[in-house]
N, C-alpha and C positions, 0 to 999 in steps of 0.2 A: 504494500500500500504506500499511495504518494508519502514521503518525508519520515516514514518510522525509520528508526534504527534498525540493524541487526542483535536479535536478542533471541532470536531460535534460529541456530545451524544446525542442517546435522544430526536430527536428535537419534539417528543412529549410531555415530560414530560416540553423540555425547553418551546414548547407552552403553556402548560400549564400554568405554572410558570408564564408568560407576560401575558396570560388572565388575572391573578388574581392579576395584578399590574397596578393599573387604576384606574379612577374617573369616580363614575356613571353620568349619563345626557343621554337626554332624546334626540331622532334623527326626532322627528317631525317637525324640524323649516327646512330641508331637501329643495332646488330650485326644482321645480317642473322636472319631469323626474329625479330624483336623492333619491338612495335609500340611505337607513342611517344602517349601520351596525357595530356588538359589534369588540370590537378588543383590545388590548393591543397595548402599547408603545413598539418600536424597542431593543433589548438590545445596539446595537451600531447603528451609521449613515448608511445612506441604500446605501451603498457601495457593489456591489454586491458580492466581492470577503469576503465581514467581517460582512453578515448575515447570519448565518447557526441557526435561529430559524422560527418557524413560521409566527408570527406575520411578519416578516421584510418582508419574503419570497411573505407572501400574497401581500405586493407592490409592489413589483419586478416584480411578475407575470403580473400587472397590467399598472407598467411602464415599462417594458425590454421586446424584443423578440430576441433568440438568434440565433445558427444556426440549433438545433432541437427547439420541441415543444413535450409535451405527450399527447397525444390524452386525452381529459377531458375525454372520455367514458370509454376507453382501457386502458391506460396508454401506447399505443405504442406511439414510436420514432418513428416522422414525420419532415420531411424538413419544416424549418421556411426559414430563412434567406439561409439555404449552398443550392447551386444550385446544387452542386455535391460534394461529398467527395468520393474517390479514394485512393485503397493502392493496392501496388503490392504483399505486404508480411504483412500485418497483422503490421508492422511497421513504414513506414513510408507512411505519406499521405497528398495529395496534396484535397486542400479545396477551393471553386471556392463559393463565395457569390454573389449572389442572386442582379442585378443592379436596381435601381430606388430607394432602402430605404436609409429611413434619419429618424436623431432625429428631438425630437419635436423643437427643434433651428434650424430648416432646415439644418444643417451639413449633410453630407452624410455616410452612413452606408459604410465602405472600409473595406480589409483585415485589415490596420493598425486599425481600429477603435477594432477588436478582439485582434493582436496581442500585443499591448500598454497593453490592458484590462490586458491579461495572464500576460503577464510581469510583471505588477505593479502588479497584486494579489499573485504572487509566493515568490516577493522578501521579502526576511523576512526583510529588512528596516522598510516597509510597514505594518506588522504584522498583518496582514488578517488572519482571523479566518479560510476561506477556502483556504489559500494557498495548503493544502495538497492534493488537487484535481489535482491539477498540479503534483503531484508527477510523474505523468508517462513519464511527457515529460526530455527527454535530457537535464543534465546542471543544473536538479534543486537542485542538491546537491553541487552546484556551488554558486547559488543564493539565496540557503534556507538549509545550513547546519545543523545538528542536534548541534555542538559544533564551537564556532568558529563564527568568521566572516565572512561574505560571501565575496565570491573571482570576479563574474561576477554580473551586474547589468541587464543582460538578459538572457533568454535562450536560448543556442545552438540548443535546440531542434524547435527554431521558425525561421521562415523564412519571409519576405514577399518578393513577385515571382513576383508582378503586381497590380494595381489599386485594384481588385477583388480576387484576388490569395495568398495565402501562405502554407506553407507547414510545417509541423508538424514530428518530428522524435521520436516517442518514447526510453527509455532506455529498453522495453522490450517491447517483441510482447504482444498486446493486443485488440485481432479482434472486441471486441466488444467497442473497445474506442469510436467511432461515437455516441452511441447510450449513451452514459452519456455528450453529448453536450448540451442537454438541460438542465441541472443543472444551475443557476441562475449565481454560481461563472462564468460560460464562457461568462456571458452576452459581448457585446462589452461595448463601452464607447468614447463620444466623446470629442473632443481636450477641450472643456470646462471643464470636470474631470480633465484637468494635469495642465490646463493655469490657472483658477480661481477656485480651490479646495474647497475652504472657503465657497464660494459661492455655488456652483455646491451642496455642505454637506446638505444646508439651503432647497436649492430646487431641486431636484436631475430632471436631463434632460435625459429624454430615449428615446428610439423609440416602445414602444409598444402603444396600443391603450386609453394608460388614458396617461396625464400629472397631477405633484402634482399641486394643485394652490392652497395651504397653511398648513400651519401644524404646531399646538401650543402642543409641548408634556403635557402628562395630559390630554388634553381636546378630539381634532380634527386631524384627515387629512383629506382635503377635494380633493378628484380626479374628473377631469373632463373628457369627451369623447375627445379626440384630433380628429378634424372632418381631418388631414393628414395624419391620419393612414394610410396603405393601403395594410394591411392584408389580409385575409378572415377573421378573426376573427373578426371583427371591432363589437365594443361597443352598443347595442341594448339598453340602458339606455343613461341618461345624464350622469350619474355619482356615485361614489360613497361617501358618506360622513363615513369614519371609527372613529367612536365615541367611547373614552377610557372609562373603567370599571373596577376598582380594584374588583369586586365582580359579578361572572357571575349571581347568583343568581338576584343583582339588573337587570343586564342584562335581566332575564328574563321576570321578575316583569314589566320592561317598555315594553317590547316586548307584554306581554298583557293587558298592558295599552294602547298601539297604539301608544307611543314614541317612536318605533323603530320599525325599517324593519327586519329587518334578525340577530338574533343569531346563531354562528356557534357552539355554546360548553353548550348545554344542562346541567346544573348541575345536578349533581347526586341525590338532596334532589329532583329534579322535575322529574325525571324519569316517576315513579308513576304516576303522573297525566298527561305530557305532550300530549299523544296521545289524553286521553277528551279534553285540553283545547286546541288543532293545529288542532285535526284530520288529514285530507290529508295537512296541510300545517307543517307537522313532517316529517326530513329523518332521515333513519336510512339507511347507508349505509357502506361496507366492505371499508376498507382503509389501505395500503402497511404500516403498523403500529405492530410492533411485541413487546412482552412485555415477559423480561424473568427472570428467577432467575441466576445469573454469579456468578462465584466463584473466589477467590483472591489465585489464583494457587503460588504464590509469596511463600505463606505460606505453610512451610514445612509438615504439617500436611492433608493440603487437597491436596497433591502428594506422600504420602506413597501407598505402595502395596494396594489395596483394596478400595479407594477409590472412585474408579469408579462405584461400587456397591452399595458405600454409599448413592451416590447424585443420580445412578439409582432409588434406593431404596426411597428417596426421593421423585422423580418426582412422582414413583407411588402410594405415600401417599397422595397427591395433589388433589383434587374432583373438576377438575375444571369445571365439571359441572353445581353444583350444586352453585360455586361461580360465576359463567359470569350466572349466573339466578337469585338468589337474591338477589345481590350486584350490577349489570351491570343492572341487566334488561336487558339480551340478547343482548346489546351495545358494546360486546366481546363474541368469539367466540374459544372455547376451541383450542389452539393447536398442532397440529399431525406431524409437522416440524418446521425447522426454520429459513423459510421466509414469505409466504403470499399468500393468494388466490388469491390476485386481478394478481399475475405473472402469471395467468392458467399454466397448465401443458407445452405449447410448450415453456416461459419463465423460467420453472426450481421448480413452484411448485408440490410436491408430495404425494399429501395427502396422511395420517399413514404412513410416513416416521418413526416415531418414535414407531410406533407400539407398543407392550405391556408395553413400560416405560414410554407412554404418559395417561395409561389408568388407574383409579383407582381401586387399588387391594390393601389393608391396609394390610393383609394377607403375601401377596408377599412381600412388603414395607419394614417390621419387618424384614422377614428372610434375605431379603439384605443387609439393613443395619446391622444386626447383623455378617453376614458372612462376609462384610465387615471391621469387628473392630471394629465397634459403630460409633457412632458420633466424629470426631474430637473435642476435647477439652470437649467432654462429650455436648455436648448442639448446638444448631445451632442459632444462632443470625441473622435476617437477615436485614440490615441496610436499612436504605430508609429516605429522604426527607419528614418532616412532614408540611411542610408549603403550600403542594399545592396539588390539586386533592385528591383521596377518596384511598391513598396509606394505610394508617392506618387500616381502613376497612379491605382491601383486603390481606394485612401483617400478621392480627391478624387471618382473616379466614385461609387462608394457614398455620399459625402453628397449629390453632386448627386442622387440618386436621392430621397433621405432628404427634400429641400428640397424639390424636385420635387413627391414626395406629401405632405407637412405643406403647401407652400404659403406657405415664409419660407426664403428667401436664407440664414437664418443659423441656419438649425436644427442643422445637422449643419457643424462644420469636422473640418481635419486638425490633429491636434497633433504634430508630425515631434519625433524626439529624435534629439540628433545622431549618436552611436553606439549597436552591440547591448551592446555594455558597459553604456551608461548607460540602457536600456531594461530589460535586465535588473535593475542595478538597484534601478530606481524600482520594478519590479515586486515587486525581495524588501522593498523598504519598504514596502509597500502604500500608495503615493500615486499612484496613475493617479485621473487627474479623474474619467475617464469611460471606454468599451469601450475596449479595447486587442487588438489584431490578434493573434491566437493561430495558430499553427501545427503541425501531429503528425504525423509522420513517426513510422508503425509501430517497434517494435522489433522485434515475433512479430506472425504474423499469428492474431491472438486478437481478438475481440471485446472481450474481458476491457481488454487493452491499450487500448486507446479511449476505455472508460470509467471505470475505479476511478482510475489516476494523475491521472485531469483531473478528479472529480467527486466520488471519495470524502472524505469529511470528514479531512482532515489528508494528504490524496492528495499525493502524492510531484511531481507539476504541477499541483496544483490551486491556482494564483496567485489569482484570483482568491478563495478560499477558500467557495464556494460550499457548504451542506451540506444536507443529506435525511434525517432518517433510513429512510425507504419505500427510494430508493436507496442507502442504505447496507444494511439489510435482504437486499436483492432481490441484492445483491452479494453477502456473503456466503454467502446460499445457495447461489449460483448456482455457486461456489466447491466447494463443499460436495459438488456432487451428482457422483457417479459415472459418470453419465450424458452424453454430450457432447452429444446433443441437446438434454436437459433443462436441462445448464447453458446452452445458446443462447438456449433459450426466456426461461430467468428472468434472463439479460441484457439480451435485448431489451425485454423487461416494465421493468428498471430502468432503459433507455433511450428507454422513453414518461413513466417523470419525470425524465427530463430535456427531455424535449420538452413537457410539460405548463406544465414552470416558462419553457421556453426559458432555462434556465440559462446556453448560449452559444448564438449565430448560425450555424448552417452557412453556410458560403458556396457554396464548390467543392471536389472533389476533382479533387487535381494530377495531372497526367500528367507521364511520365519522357520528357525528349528529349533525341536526341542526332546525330550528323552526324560521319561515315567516310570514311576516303580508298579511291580506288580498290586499293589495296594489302590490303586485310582484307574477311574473308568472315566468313561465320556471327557477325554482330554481332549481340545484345542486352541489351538491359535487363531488372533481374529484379522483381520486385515492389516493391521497396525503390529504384527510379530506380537502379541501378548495373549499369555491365558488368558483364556473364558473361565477366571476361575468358580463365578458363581455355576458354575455348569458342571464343573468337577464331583463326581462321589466317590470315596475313600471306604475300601473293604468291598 
């Protein structure tokens, strides 16, 4: 969205990162009906507006239900809480919540228990990592300036209309706004978040179907079934016990020892063997997760004439075949656009969108980049975080691929940085030499999401600071239209410039894996790489 910050990159790579920051132990001491699963420590308190990584995500899901839901199977936007959402113009829209829910403190679920939520997550007092989700509503450049102090302590763009009612104006038409309600930052929040904060941090009180009842970082959270839910979803376990693991590997090591229920992040050293030693209790499943090569457009040199042909020339140097096969173990999946299969086609995915510059052709490669001017700076560097997941690996095969088709040893290295801290970063300085390993794990399953935070001119992840105006254009409208098909149509249109420019590299889309003890049934993952754990039974 126009003017946000970068404050959710990544949030696969940032899951990662928290997987592999943790204390092994072992989840067999588990209350009976209560599964024990691997997980990382939060990067901040589970604040719903100032968690935008995984790990934190995963308890949100658990304690919050907002006013959508995404279908665990689908990833479709379903009515949770909003009884009705209504707009006359794609702009502004009147929201009617859902009567009888309450937090797990008996308070009751109201408009104000959302509108309070937004408010405090937007204001940059607050400094919520997902304030920039709010971008859309009215006022927020009021309440969350990019310079400057802020002028209003709410936004213009909220209303509340009644008990159950309030109404929402955005700063620009955006038909498909309803359908990113489900995103965690909109959760509500009740008066115990404003009145006893301190507290409320300690033990975070929501209305979805678990409550916390404890949690020692380093070690444990321990969730329970809250038997006042009264979802459909309601909790088919006792509970879940999320047990921390600075090392997935031990993770897995206790998993088949029978100290643990469910890892969600299969390491890469066990790829190999996991299927002999889970059999059917192994998933491997597609998940809204995109991993790509971005360019640092800042720099004068990757914006000369010709260009375009370079990093075309690039992509099609790349075998990502033959890497999402002997590196992934088929746990990624080469590809062909740049969003995700789990959106099917009627949400905006296009398979061989990118058609012959996604395909390897070394041949072709050479003459591109050659007719392009060569390599900027003679050499392509491509930066990436050394401290977590199997980036090295997959870094050093992509240049050998790179070297391979140019034809020099030294066309393509790895430039490892030693932490995600100090990659981040170098990234908000704008000093990457050269590509730098991008990563997008959906929020909503929208097209939209894919493209405007990583592409648009002043885009909320657009690091490299790439800009268009034809794709910025083709956004807006796209926004604009009333119409769901017609806005898919004029996304995907603003999604052939960004294939035209090759503004980033697709590489693969990730798949979610995970591996179960004999002790749990109806295991999966939902779109988004995470248990279904209200779906879980244990015994």
């Amino acid at each position: 969205m126009r003017g946000a910050r970068p404050a959710r990159w990544a949030a696969g790579a940032a899951a990662a990162a928290l997987t592999a920051a943790a204390c092994g132990g072992g989840g067999g001491g588990s209350a009976p009906g209560v599964l024990s699963a691997s997980w990382g420590d939060p990067q901040n308190p589970l604040e719903p507006a100032n968690t935008n990584e995984v790990q934190g995500g995963k308890v949100l899901d658990m304690v919050f239900r907002g006013l959508k839901r995404y279908n665990p199977r689908t990833a479709a936007p379903e009515n949770m809480l909003a009884d009705r959402i209504d707009s006359p113009d794609s702009r502004n829209f009147t929201i009617t919540v859902k009567n009888g829910w309450r937090f797990s403190n008996g308070e009751p679920v109201t408009a104000r228990s959302f509108v309070d939520a937004w408010n405090y997550g937007a204001s940059l007092k607050n400094n919520q990592k997902n304030a920039y989700f709010f971008g859309y509503i009215e006022g927020y450049d009021k309440v969350h300036p990019e310079t400057g102090a802020q002028t209003a302590d709410t936004l213009s763009g909220l209303k509340v209309t009644g008990t159950r009612t309030f109404t929402v104006r955005l700063a620009q038409k955006f038909s498909t706004f309803p359908d990113t309600l489900g995103y965690a930052a909109f959760s509500p929040l009740p008066r115990a978040f404003f009145d006893h904060h301190e507290d409320w941090l300690r033990k975070p009180i929501g209305n979805g179907p678990y409550r916390v009842a404890s949690y020692t970082r380093g070690f444990k959270m321990s969730l329970r079934k809250w038997d006042g839910y009264r979802g459909p979803d309601k909790a088919r376990n006792n509970g879940v016990d999320l047990q921390v693991y600075t090392d997935t590997n031990t993770a897995y090591t206790d998993l088949m020892a029978g100290n643990l229920d469910l890892v969600d992040d299969v390491p890469a050293a066990q790829l190999k063997y996991v299927k002999n030693d889970l059999g059917g209790r192994y998933i491997n499943t597609p998940a809204g997760i995109l991993q790509t090569l971005a360019f640092p457009f800042y720099d004068p040199r990757w914006k000369r004439p010709g260009t375009q042909k370079v990093r075309t020339g690039l992509s099609m140097a790349i075998d990502r075949n033959l890497i999402t096969r002997t590196i992934f173990r088929n746990t990624r999946t080469p590809a062909s656009d740049w969003t995700s299969p789990v959106l099917g086609t009627a949400g905006g995915f296009k398979a061989g969108l990118c058609g012959a510059a996604c395909r390897h052709d070394p041949h072709r490669a050479k003459k591109l980049v050659q007719e392009g001017g060569g390599l900027p700076g003679g050499q392509v560097r491509i930066t990436y975080n050394a401290d977590t997941g199997s980036h090295k690996q997959w870094v050093d095969a992509v240049c050998n691929s790179i070297n391979n088709a140019l034809g020099d040893n030294e066309a393509c290295v790895g430039n490892p940085v030693g932490t995600f801290a100090d990659f981040r970063n170098q990234l908000g300085r704008h000093s990457m030499p050269g590509p730098f390993r991008a990563g997008w794990q959906m929020d909503y399953p929208l097209i939209q999401n894919f493209l405007q935070p990583l592409y648009y001119t002043g885009g909320s992840s657009n690091d490299g600071t790439w800009s268009d105006k034809d794709f910025d254009r083709l956004v807006d409208r796209a926004n604009a239209e009333s119409d769901r098909a017609s806005a898919v149509r004029l996304f995907q249109r603003a999604e052939g410039v960004v294939r035209d420019n090759m503004a980033a590299i697709p590489l693969w889309y990730q798949n979610g894996n995970a591996g179960y003890s004999r002790r749990l049934s109806h295991v999966a993952l939902n779109p988004f790489s995470v248990p279904v754990y209200d779906e879980i039974k244990v015994g």
